[in-house]
C-alpha positions as CSV (number, residue, x, y, z in Angstrom):
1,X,31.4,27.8,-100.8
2,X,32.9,28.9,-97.3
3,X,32.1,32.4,-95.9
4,X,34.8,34.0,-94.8
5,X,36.2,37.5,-94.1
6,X,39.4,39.2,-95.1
7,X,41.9,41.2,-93.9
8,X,44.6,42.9,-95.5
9,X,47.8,44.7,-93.9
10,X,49.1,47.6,-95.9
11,X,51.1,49.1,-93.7
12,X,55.2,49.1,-93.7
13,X,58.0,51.8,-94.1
14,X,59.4,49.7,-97.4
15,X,62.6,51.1,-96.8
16,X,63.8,49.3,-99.5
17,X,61.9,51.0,-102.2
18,X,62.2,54.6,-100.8
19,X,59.8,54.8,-97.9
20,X,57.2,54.7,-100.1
21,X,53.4,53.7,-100.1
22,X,54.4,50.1,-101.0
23,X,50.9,48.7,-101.9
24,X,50.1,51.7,-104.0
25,X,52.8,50.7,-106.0
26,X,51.0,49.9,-109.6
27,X,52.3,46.2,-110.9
28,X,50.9,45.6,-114.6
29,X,49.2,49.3,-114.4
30,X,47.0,48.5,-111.0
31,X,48.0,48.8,-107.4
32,X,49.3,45.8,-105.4
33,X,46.7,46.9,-102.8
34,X,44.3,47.3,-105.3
35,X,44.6,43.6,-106.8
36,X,44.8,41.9,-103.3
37,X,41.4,43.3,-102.4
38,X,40.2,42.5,-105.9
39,X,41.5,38.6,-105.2
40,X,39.1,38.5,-101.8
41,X,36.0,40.5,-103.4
42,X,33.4,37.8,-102.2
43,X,34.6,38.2,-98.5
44,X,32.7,40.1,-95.9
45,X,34.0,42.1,-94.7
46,X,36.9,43.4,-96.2
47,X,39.3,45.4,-93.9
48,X,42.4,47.1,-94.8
49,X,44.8,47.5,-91.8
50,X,46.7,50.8,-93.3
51,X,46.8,53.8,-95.0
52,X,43.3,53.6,-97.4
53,X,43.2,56.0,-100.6
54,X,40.9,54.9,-103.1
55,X,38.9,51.9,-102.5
56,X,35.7,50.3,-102.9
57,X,32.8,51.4,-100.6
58,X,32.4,48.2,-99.0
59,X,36.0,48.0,-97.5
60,X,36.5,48.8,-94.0
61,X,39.9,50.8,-92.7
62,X,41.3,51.3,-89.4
63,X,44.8,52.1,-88.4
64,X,47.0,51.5,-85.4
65,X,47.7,52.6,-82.5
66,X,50.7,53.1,-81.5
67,X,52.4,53.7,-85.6
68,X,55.0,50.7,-86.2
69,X,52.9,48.3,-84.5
70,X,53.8,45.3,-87.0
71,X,51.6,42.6,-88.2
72,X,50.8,40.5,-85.5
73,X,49.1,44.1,-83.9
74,X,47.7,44.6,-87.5
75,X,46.0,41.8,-87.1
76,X,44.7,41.9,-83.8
77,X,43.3,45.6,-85.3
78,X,41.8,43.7,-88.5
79,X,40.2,41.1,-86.3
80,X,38.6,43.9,-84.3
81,X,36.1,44.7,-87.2
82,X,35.1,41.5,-87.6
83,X,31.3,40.4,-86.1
84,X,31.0,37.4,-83.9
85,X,29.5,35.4,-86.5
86,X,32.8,35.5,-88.7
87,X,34.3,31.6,-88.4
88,X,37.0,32.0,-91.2
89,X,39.8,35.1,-92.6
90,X,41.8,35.7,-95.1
91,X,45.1,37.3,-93.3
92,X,46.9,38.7,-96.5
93,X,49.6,41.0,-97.1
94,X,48.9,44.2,-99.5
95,X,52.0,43.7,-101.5
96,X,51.0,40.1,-103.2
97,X,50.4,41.1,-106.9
98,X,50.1,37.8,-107.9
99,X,47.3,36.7,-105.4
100,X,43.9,35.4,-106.8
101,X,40.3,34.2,-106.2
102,X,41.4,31.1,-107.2
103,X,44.5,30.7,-104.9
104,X,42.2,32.1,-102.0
105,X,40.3,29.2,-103.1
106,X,42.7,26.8,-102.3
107,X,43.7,28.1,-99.2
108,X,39.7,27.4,-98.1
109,X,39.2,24.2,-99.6
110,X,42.5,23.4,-97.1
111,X,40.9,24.7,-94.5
112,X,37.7,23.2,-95.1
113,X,39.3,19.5,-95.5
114,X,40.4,19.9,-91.7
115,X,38.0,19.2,-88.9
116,X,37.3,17.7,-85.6
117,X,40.4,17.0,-82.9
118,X,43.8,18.3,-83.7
119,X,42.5,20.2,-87.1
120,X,44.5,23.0,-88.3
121,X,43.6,26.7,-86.6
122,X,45.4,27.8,-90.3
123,X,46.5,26.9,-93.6
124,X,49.7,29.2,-95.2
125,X,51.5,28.7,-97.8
126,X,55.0,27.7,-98.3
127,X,57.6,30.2,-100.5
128,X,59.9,28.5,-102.8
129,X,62.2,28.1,-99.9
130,X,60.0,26.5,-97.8
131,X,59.5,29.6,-95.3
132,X,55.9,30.2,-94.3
133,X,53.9,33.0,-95.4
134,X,51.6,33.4,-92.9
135,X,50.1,36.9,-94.5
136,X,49.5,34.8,-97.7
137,X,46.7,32.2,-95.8
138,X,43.6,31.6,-94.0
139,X,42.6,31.1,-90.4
140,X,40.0,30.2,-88.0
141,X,39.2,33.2,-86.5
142,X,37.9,32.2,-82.7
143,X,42.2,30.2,-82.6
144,X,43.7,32.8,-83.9
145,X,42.0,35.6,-81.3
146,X,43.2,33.1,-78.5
147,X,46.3,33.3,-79.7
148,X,46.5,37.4,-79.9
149,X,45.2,37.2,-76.6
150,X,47.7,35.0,-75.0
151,X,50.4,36.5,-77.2
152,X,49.6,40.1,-75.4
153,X,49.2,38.9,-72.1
154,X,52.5,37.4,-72.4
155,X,54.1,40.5,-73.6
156,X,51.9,42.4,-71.0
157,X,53.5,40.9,-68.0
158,X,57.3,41.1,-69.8
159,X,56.6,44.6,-69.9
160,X,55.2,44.9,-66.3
161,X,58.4,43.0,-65.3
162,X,60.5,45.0,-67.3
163,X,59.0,48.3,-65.8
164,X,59.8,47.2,-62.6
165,X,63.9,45.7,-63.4
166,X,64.3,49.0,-65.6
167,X,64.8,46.4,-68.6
168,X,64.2,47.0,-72.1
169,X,61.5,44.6,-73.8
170,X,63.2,43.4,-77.1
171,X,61.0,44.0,-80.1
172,X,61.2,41.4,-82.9
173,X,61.1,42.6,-86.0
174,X,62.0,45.8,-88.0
175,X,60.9,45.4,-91.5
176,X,58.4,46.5,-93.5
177,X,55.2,44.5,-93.6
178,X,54.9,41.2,-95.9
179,X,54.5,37.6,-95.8
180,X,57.3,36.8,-93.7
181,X,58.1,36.8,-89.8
182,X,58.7,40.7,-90.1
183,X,57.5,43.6,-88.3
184,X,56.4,47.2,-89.5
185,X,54.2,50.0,-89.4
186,X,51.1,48.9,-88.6
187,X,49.2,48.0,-85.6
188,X,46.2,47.7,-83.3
189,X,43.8,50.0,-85.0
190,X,40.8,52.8,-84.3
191,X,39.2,50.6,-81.5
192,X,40.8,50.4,-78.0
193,X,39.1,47.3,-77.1
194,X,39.8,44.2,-76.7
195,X,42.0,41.8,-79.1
196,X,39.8,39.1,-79.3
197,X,38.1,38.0,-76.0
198,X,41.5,39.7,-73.6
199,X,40.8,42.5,-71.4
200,X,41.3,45.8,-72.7
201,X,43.3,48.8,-74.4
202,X,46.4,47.2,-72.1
203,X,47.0,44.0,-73.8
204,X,46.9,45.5,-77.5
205,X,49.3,47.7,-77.0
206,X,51.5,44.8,-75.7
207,X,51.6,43.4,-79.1
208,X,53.1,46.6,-81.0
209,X,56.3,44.9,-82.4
210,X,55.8,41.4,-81.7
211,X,56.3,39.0,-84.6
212,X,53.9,36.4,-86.8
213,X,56.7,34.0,-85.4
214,X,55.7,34.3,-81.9
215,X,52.2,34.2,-83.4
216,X,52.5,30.9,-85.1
217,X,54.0,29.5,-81.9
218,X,50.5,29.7,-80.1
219,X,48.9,27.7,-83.7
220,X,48.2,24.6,-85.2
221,X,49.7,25.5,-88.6
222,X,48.9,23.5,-92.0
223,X,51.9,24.5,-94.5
224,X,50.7,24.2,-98.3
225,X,53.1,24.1,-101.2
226,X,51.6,25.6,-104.2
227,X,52.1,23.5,-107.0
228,X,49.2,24.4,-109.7
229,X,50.6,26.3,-113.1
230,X,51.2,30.0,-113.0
231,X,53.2,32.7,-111.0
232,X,53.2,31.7,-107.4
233,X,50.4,33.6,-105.4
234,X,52.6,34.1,-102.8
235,X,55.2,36.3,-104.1
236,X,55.5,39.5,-102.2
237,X,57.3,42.7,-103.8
238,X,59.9,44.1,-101.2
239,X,61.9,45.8,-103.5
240,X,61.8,47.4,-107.4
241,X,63.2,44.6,-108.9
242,X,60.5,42.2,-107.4
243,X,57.8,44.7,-108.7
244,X,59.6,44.1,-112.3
245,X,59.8,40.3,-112.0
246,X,55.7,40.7,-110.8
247,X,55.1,42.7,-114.1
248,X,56.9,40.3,-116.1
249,X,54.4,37.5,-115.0
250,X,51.4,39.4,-115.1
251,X,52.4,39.8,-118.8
């Protein structure tokens, strides 16, 4: 069985339910939060990038800095927690009711089947429109803080140019958190070091607002339709009447 860890994003302003705490949102009588974590419970660590509440004593929680970060500095702050001897994560959204050990399963066994020269960094899944989910997948860890890093160094030096033109940076994204390519209210975390192996408090604050989009540009990306019986593990609840639709699988 492959060791991995897990990270979680819970943050996001879920304007379209009411500003409220999305993944505290109960589907079937148990937060959405609350059966993500329970879907990754033989990872170490667990970390949840967001606001915390009750949870098991082994989960870790850290929370950005600066507030509306977005996913790709959620990450970054997720990965920060991690010890160098983590190979393999979990990057999963808070607000996938339908997620389970199994699917997680067959996001690792993916991974797994990859290796040597031009093997995937990650495997994601595939909605039932073909868009990637990259928060619903699994990734090599040591690619994927390469790519944070050369993400925020990018976005360093566009703000550094910017500063000196008087030019706004354009920020991508203004969603609430989820699978998709969308930005929201999460961010680089407790820690001001380094993203992965970059230099400092300078570069993570680069990526605040920056999209999994730009992300995925720096991977090697394995897409994976889910095809085995049951409600789609990759079903994310942005609004009431996807929570209703989740309870009416979980049924």
């Amino acid at each position: 069985m492959t060791a991995y860890a897990a990270v979680v994003l819970a943050g996001g302003a879920a304007r379209r339910m009411g500003g409220r705490d999305k993944p505290a949102v109960p589907v079937h009588g148990r937060p959405m939060r609350d059966r993500v974590l329970a879907a990754v419970a033989d990872a170490v660590p667990r970390v949840l990038v967001g606001s915390g509440g009750s949870l098991p004593a082994d989960v870790l929680v850290t929370r950005e800095e600066p507030a509306g970060g977005g996913p790709v500095a959620a990450t970054a702050a997720g990965l920060a927690l991690l010890g160098p001897d983590t190979t393999v994560v979990a990057l999963l959204a808070a607000d996938l009711p339908l997620l389970s050990r199994p699917a997680v399963g067959v996001l690792l066994d993916a991974l797994a089947a990859g290796s040597g020269p031009g093997a995937a960094d990650g495997v994601c899944l595939l909605d039932d429109r073909g868009r990637r989910q990259p928060l619903c997948g699994v990734w090599r860890v040591s690619p994927l803080r390469a790519a944070l890093d050369r993400v925020a160094a990018r976005r360093a030096e566009e703000i550094e140019r910017a500063g000196c033109t008087g030019q706004a940076v354009p920020v991508d994204g203004a969603g609430p958190v989820g699978t998709g390519d969308r930005s929201g209210t999460v961010g680089t975390g407790e820690g001001a070091g380094p993203v992965g192996t970059g230099e400092g408090a300078g570069r993570v604050g680069a990526l605040a607002g920056a999209s999994m989009r730009e992300l995925l540009g720096e991977l090697n990306v394995r897409e994976l339709v889910w095809s085995a019986a049951g409600p789609p593990p990759w079903f994310d609840c942005d609004t009431d009447a996807d929570v209703r639709r989740a309870e009416e699988w979980k049924r």
